[in-house]
C-alpha positions as CSV (number, residue, x, y, z in Angstrom):
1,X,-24.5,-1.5,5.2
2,X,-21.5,0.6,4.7
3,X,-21.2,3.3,7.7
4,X,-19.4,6.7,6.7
5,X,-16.6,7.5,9.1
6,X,-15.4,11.0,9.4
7,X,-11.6,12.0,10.1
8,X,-11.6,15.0,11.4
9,X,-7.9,17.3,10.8
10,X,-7.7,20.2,12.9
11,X,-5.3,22.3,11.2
12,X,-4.2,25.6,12.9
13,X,-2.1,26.9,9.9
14,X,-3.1,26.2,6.6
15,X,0.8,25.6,6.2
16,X,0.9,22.9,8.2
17,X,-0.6,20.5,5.3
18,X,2.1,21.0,3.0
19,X,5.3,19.6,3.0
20,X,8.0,21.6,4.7
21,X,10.3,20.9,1.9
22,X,8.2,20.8,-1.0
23,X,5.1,22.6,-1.0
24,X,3.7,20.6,-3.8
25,X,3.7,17.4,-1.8
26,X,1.5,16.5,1.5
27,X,3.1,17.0,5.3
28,X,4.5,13.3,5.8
29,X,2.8,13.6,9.3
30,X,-0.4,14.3,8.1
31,X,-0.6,11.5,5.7
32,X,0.4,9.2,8.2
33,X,-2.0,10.2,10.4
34,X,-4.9,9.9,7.9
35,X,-3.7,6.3,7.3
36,X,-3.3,5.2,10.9
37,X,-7.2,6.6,11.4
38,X,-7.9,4.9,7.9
39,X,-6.5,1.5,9.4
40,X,-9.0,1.2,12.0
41,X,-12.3,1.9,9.5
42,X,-11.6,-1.0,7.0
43,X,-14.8,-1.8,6.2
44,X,-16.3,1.8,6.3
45,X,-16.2,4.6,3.8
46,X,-14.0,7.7,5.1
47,X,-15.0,11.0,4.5
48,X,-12.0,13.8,5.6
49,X,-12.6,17.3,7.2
50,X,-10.0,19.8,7.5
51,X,-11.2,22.5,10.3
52,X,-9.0,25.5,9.7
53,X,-9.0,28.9,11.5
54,X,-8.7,30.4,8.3
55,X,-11.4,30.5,5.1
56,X,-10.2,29.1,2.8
57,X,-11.5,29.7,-1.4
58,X,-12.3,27.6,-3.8
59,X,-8.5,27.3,-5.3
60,X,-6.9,26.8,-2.0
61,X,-9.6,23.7,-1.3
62,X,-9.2,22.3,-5.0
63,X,-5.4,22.7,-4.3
64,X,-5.4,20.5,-1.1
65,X,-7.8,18.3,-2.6
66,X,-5.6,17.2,-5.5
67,X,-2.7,17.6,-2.9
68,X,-4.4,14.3,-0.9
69,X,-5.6,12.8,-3.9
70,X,-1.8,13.0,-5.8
71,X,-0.6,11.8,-2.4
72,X,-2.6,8.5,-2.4
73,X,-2.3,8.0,-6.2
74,X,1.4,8.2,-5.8
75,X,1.2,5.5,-3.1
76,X,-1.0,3.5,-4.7
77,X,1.1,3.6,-8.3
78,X,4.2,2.1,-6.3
79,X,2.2,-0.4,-4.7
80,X,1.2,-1.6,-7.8
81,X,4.2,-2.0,-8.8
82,X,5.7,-3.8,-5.6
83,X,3.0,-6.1,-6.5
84,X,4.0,-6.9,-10.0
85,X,7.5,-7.6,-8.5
86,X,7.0,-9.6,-5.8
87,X,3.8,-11.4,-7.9
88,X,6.7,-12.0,-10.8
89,X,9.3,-12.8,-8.3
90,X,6.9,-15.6,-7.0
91,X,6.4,-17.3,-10.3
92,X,10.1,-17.1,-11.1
93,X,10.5,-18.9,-8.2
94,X,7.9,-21.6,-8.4
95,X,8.9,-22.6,-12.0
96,X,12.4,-22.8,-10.9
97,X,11.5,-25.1,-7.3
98,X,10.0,-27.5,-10.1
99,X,12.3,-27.0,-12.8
100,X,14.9,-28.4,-9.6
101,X,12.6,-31.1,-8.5
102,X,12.7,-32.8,-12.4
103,X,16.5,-32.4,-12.6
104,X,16.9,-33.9,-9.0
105,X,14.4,-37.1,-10.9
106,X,16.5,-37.5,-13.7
107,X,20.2,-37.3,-11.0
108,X,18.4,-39.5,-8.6
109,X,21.2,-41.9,-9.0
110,X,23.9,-39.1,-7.6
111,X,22.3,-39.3,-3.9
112,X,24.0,-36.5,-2.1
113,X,23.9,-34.1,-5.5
114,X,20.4,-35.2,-5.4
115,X,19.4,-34.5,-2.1
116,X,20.9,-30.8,-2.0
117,X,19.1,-29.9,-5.3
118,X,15.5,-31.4,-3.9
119,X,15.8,-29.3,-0.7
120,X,16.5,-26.4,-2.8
121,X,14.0,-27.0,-5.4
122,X,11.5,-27.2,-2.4
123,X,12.6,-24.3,-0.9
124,X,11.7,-22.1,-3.7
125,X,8.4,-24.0,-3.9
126,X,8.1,-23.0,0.3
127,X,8.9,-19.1,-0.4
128,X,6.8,-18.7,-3.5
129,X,3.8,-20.1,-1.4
130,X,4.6,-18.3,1.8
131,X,4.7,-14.9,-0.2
132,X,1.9,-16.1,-1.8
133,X,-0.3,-16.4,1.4
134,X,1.4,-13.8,3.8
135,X,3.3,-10.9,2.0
136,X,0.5,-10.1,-0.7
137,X,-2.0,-9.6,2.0
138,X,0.1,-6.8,4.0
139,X,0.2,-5.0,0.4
140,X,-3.3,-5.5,-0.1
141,X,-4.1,-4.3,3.0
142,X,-2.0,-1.2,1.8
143,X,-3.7,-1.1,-1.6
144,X,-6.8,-1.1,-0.3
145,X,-7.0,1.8,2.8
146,X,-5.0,3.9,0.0
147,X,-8.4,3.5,-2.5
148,X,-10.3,4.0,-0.1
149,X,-8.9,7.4,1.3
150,X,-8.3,8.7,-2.7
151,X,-11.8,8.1,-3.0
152,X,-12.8,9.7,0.4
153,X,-14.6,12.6,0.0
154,X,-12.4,15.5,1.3
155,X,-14.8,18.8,3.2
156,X,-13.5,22.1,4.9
157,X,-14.9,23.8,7.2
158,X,-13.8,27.1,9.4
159,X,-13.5,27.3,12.9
């Protein structure tokens, strides 16, 4: 059974949630924040509450809303696509490591030509594998806690 974890944001200026550059854009603070508190509920649903001093209407709550939610759809657009790279970057280099391996068959007779292309050709093979098992996970990991916190339901309440 799933357990709903609240993050509570205690905002004392409704400014402080915006970017101080760019006001259509979340405070870079904030949204680290909510994903270091994300982090640590994995296997929870998140729910987020901003407590403001101020009441805020219906616009100014539908605006942060789709603030957080452009935020995390942003983030998890680009991790998508560092996945197709790396994911593409993988095969590229497993069918090279083999394509190697036959050539260092058929120059088997060329011993030191042959023994520098193997090693290479198995190196290839070793970093398509080890980005296979290790770096995809970190991105997962990154993939997922993003989902989850654009799917979070987002509440305000007043001080």
């Amino acid at each position: 059974m799933n357990k709903i974890e609240n993050i509570v944001i205690d905002i004392d200026n409704i400014e402080d949630i915006y970017n101080q550059y760019n006001k259509n854009e979340l405070n870079d603070d904030l949204a680290n924040y909510i994903e270091k508190r994300c982090s640590r509920l994995m296997k929870n649903k998140v729910d987020i509450t901003f407590v403001t001093n101020e009441e805020l209407n219906d616009i100014e709550k539908n605006k942060i809303n789709d603030l957080v939610r452009s935020h995390y759809g942003l983030e998890i657009k680009y991790l998508n696509i560092d996945v197709k790279k790396i994911k593409t970057a993988n095969t590229v280099y497993l069918i090279a490591g083999i394509l190697i391996i036959f050539i260092e068959m058929i120059l088997k007779d060329f011993f030191l030509i042959s023994t520098v292309i193997d090693i290479l050709g198995w190196v290839l093979i070793w970093e398509s594998v080890f980005n296979l098992l290790f770096t995809d996970n970190e991105l997962d990991i990154k993939l997922s806690r993003a989902k989850k916190i654009l799917n979070s339901n987002i509440t305000f309440e007043k001080k």
